[in-house]
TIVEXFI-91396 format. One record per residue (C-alpha): residue in one letter; x, y, z. Coordinates in steps of 0.25 Angstrom, whole numbers, plus 5000, padded with zeros to 4 digits. Layout:
<sites>
AXYZ/...
</sites>
This chain:
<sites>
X491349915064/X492050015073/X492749975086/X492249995100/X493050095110/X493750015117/X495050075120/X496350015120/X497450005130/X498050145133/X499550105133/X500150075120/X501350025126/X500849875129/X501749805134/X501549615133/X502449565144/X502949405143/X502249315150/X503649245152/X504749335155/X503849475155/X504749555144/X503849635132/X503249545122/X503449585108/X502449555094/X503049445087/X502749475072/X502249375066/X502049275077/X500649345084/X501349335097/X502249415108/X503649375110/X504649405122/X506049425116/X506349405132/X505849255133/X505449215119/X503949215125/X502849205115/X501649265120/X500149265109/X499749385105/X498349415113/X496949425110/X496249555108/X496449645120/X496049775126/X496749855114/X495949765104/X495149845094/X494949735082/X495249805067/X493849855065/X494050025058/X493550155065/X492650245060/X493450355054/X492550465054/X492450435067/X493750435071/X494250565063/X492950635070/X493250595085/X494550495086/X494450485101/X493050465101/X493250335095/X493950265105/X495050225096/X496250305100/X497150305110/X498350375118/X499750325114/X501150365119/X502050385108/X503450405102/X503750515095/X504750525085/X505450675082/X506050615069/X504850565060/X503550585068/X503350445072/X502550405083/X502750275090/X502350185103/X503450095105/X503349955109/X503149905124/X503550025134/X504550085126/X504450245128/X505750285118/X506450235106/X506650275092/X505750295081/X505650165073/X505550255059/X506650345062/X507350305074/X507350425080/X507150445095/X505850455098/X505150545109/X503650525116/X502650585109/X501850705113/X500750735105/X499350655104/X499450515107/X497850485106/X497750415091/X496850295087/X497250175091/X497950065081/X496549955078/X497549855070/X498949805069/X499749715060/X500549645067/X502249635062/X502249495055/X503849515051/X504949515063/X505949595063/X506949505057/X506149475045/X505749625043/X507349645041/X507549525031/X506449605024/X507249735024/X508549675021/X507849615009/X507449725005/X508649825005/X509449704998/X508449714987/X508749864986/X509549924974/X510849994979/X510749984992/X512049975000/X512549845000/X512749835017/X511349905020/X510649755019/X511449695028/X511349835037/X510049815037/X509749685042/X510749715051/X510449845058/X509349895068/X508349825071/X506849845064/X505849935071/X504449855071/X503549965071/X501949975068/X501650085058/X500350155059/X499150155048/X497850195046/X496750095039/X495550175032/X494150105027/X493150175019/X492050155009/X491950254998/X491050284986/X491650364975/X490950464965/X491650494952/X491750584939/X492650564929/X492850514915/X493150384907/X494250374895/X494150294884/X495450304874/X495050284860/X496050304849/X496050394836/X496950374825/X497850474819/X499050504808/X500250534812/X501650574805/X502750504809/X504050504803/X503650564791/X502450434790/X500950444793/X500550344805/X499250324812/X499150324827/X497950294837/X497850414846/X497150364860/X496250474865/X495150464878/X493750484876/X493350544891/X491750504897/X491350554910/X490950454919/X490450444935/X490150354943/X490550294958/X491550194965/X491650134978/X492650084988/X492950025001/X494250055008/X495049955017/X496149985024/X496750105018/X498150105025/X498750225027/X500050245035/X499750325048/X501350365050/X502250475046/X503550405049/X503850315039/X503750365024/X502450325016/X503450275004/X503750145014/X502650125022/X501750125007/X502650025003/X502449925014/X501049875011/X500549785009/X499949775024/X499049645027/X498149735035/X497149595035/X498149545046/X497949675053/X497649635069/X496749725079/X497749805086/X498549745099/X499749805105/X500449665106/X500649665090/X501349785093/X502449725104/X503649765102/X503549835090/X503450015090/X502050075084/X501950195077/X500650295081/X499950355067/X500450495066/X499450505053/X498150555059/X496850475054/X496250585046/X497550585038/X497650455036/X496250445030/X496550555022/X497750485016/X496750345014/X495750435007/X496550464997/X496950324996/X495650294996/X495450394984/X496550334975/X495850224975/X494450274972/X494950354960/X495650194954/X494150144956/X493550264949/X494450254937/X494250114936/X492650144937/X492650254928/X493450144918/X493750184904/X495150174898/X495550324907/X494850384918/X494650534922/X494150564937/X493550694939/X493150684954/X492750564964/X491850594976/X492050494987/X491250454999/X491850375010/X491150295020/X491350195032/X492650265032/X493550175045/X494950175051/X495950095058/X497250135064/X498250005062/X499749975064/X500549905054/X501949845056/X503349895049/X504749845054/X505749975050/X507250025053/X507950135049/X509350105044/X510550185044/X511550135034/X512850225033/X512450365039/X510950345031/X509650305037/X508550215030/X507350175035/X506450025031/X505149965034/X504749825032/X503049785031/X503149705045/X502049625038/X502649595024/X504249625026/X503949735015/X505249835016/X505149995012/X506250095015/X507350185011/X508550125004/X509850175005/X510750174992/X511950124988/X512750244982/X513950154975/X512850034970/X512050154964/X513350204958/X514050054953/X512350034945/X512650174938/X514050134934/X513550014930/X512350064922/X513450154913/X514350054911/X513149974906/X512550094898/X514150134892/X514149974887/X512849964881/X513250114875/X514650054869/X513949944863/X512750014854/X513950104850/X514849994846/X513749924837/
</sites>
């Protein structure tokens, strides 16, 4: 089922005065509610609004043929940043700040603002204080790091709440295949070893083509829609209970920054393809079965093939720790930590010392019996 046209509020900079005191509300992660810092005011979130668009997908055909057509984009000012590419709308009416990734300064965009709209959102379930608990953790469990950078850390700037952008891809697919199925038998043969005859099994692989046809449907391929934070954290971040997934509603996003795709669908889908494809190829060996497996071509159609544009929640910082900068994201679901870790030159130095004291002990001993 695809979603009517029904457009959504043109302003992305919603702002949800107090009902008390008239200051910004912010999301509460965790608590499904909006909180003045002002007042201490606890406001529900609401029910489905004008922006409501539920999480059904969009035709992705459709959408790659005539985006604008489908009703499902939108014009958004935006935050640029000149550092890393990042494109951001900040929370409530902010219009200038720094970029959460880099934190750079950032400048208003001025290229094309029309993209599709976001259809879901998880909300943050961590707070800030507990996504820093997680960090420190984390850099405590860390080998050589500097002694003083866990107590910097949980002491320094603030974390940036930030949702990142991702794409969701569904597809049926029916795979043709060639290929050929191994079957290691063994042969028996003499060898000289040492100056002595000695019999060995010898594995060899008897090959037999085969064909025949798989199957799959695809359910939220999740491919990262960003360029600003590297791919070697934000892979590392999942698992992401998409189940809890809610249909996008700007109060989820109070008081927290959002980040605008800057992966074009067709890229994106390109990259879930080939997802997509590694997977088909596991099924394939396991259908062709056999002891080993040769593939010699797979012919895949794809059908029902459906999108969704959704926003996923990260807590992040960038350190500087003596003249160095390093940056940390933490799952604002699950308090899972990825980053880069700064090293500890005389830790490194005292384990080497200490590993060739060791090995000059063990050394003095075989020689001494």
């Amino acid at each position: 089922m695809h979603s009517s046209d029904t457009e959504a509020p043109q302003d992305p900079q919603h702002r949800f005065p107090c009902d008390a005191c008239g200051a910004d509300l912010r999301f509460a992660p965790g608590g499904g509610a909006l909180i003045c810092d002002h007042c201490g005011n606890r406001q529900d979130i609401a029910g489905p609004g004008p922006w409501d668009n539920t999480l059904s997908e969009l035709d992705l055909a459709a959408a790659l043929a005539a985006p604008r057509e489908t009703g499902e984009t939108e014009e958004k000012p935006l935050l640029s940043c000149p550092s890393c590419g990042a494109e951001v709308a900040l929370a409530g009416e902010a219009h200038a700040g720094e970029c959460p990734f880099c934190a750079t300064p950032m400048v208003t965009c001025t290229g094309d603002r029309r993209r599709f709209k976001p259809r879901g959102v998880l909300p943050f379930a961590l707070d800030e204080q507990t996504a820093r608990a997680a960090m420190a953790e984390w850099l405590g469990q860390l080998w050589f790091a500097p002694s003083g950078l866990k107590d910097y850390a949980r002491k320094g700037r603030r974390l940036n709440g930030i949702y990142v952008p991702y794409w969701t891809f569904d597809a049926a697919t029916r795979s043709a295949y060639r290929g050929e199925r191994g079957t290691v038998y063994y042969v028996t043969r003499t060898v000289m070893r040492d100056g002595k005859r000695q019999t060995i099994r010898v594995p060899k692989v008897r090959w037999r083509s085969v064909s025949g046809r798989v199957a799959r449907a695809f359910d939220d391929v999740l491919v990262l829609a960003s360029h600003a934070l590297p791919k070697r954290y934000t892979d590392a971040l999942p698992p992401w209970d998409l189940a809890a997934l809610e249909p996008y509603n700007p109060e989820y996003l109070a008081g927290f920054a959002a980040e605008a795709y800057t992966v074009p669908l067709e890229q994106g889908y390109t990259e879930a393809r080939a997802h997509m494809d590694e997977v088909i190829a596991r099924d394939v060996k396991f259908d062709i079965g056999g002891d080993r497996q040769r593939i010699h071509g797979i012919e895949t159609e794809v059908s029902d093939a459906s999108f969704k544009h959704i926003l996923l929640p990260v807590w992040m910082a960038a350190y500087k720790y003596r003249d160095a900068s390093y940056r940390f994201v933490v799952n604002g679901r699950t308090g899972r930590v990825q980053g880069e870790r700064p090293w500890s030159a005389w830790k490194i130095g005292f384990a080497i010392l200490i590993g060739l004291l060791v090995a000059g002990a063990i050394g003095f001993v075989a020689a001494t019996q």
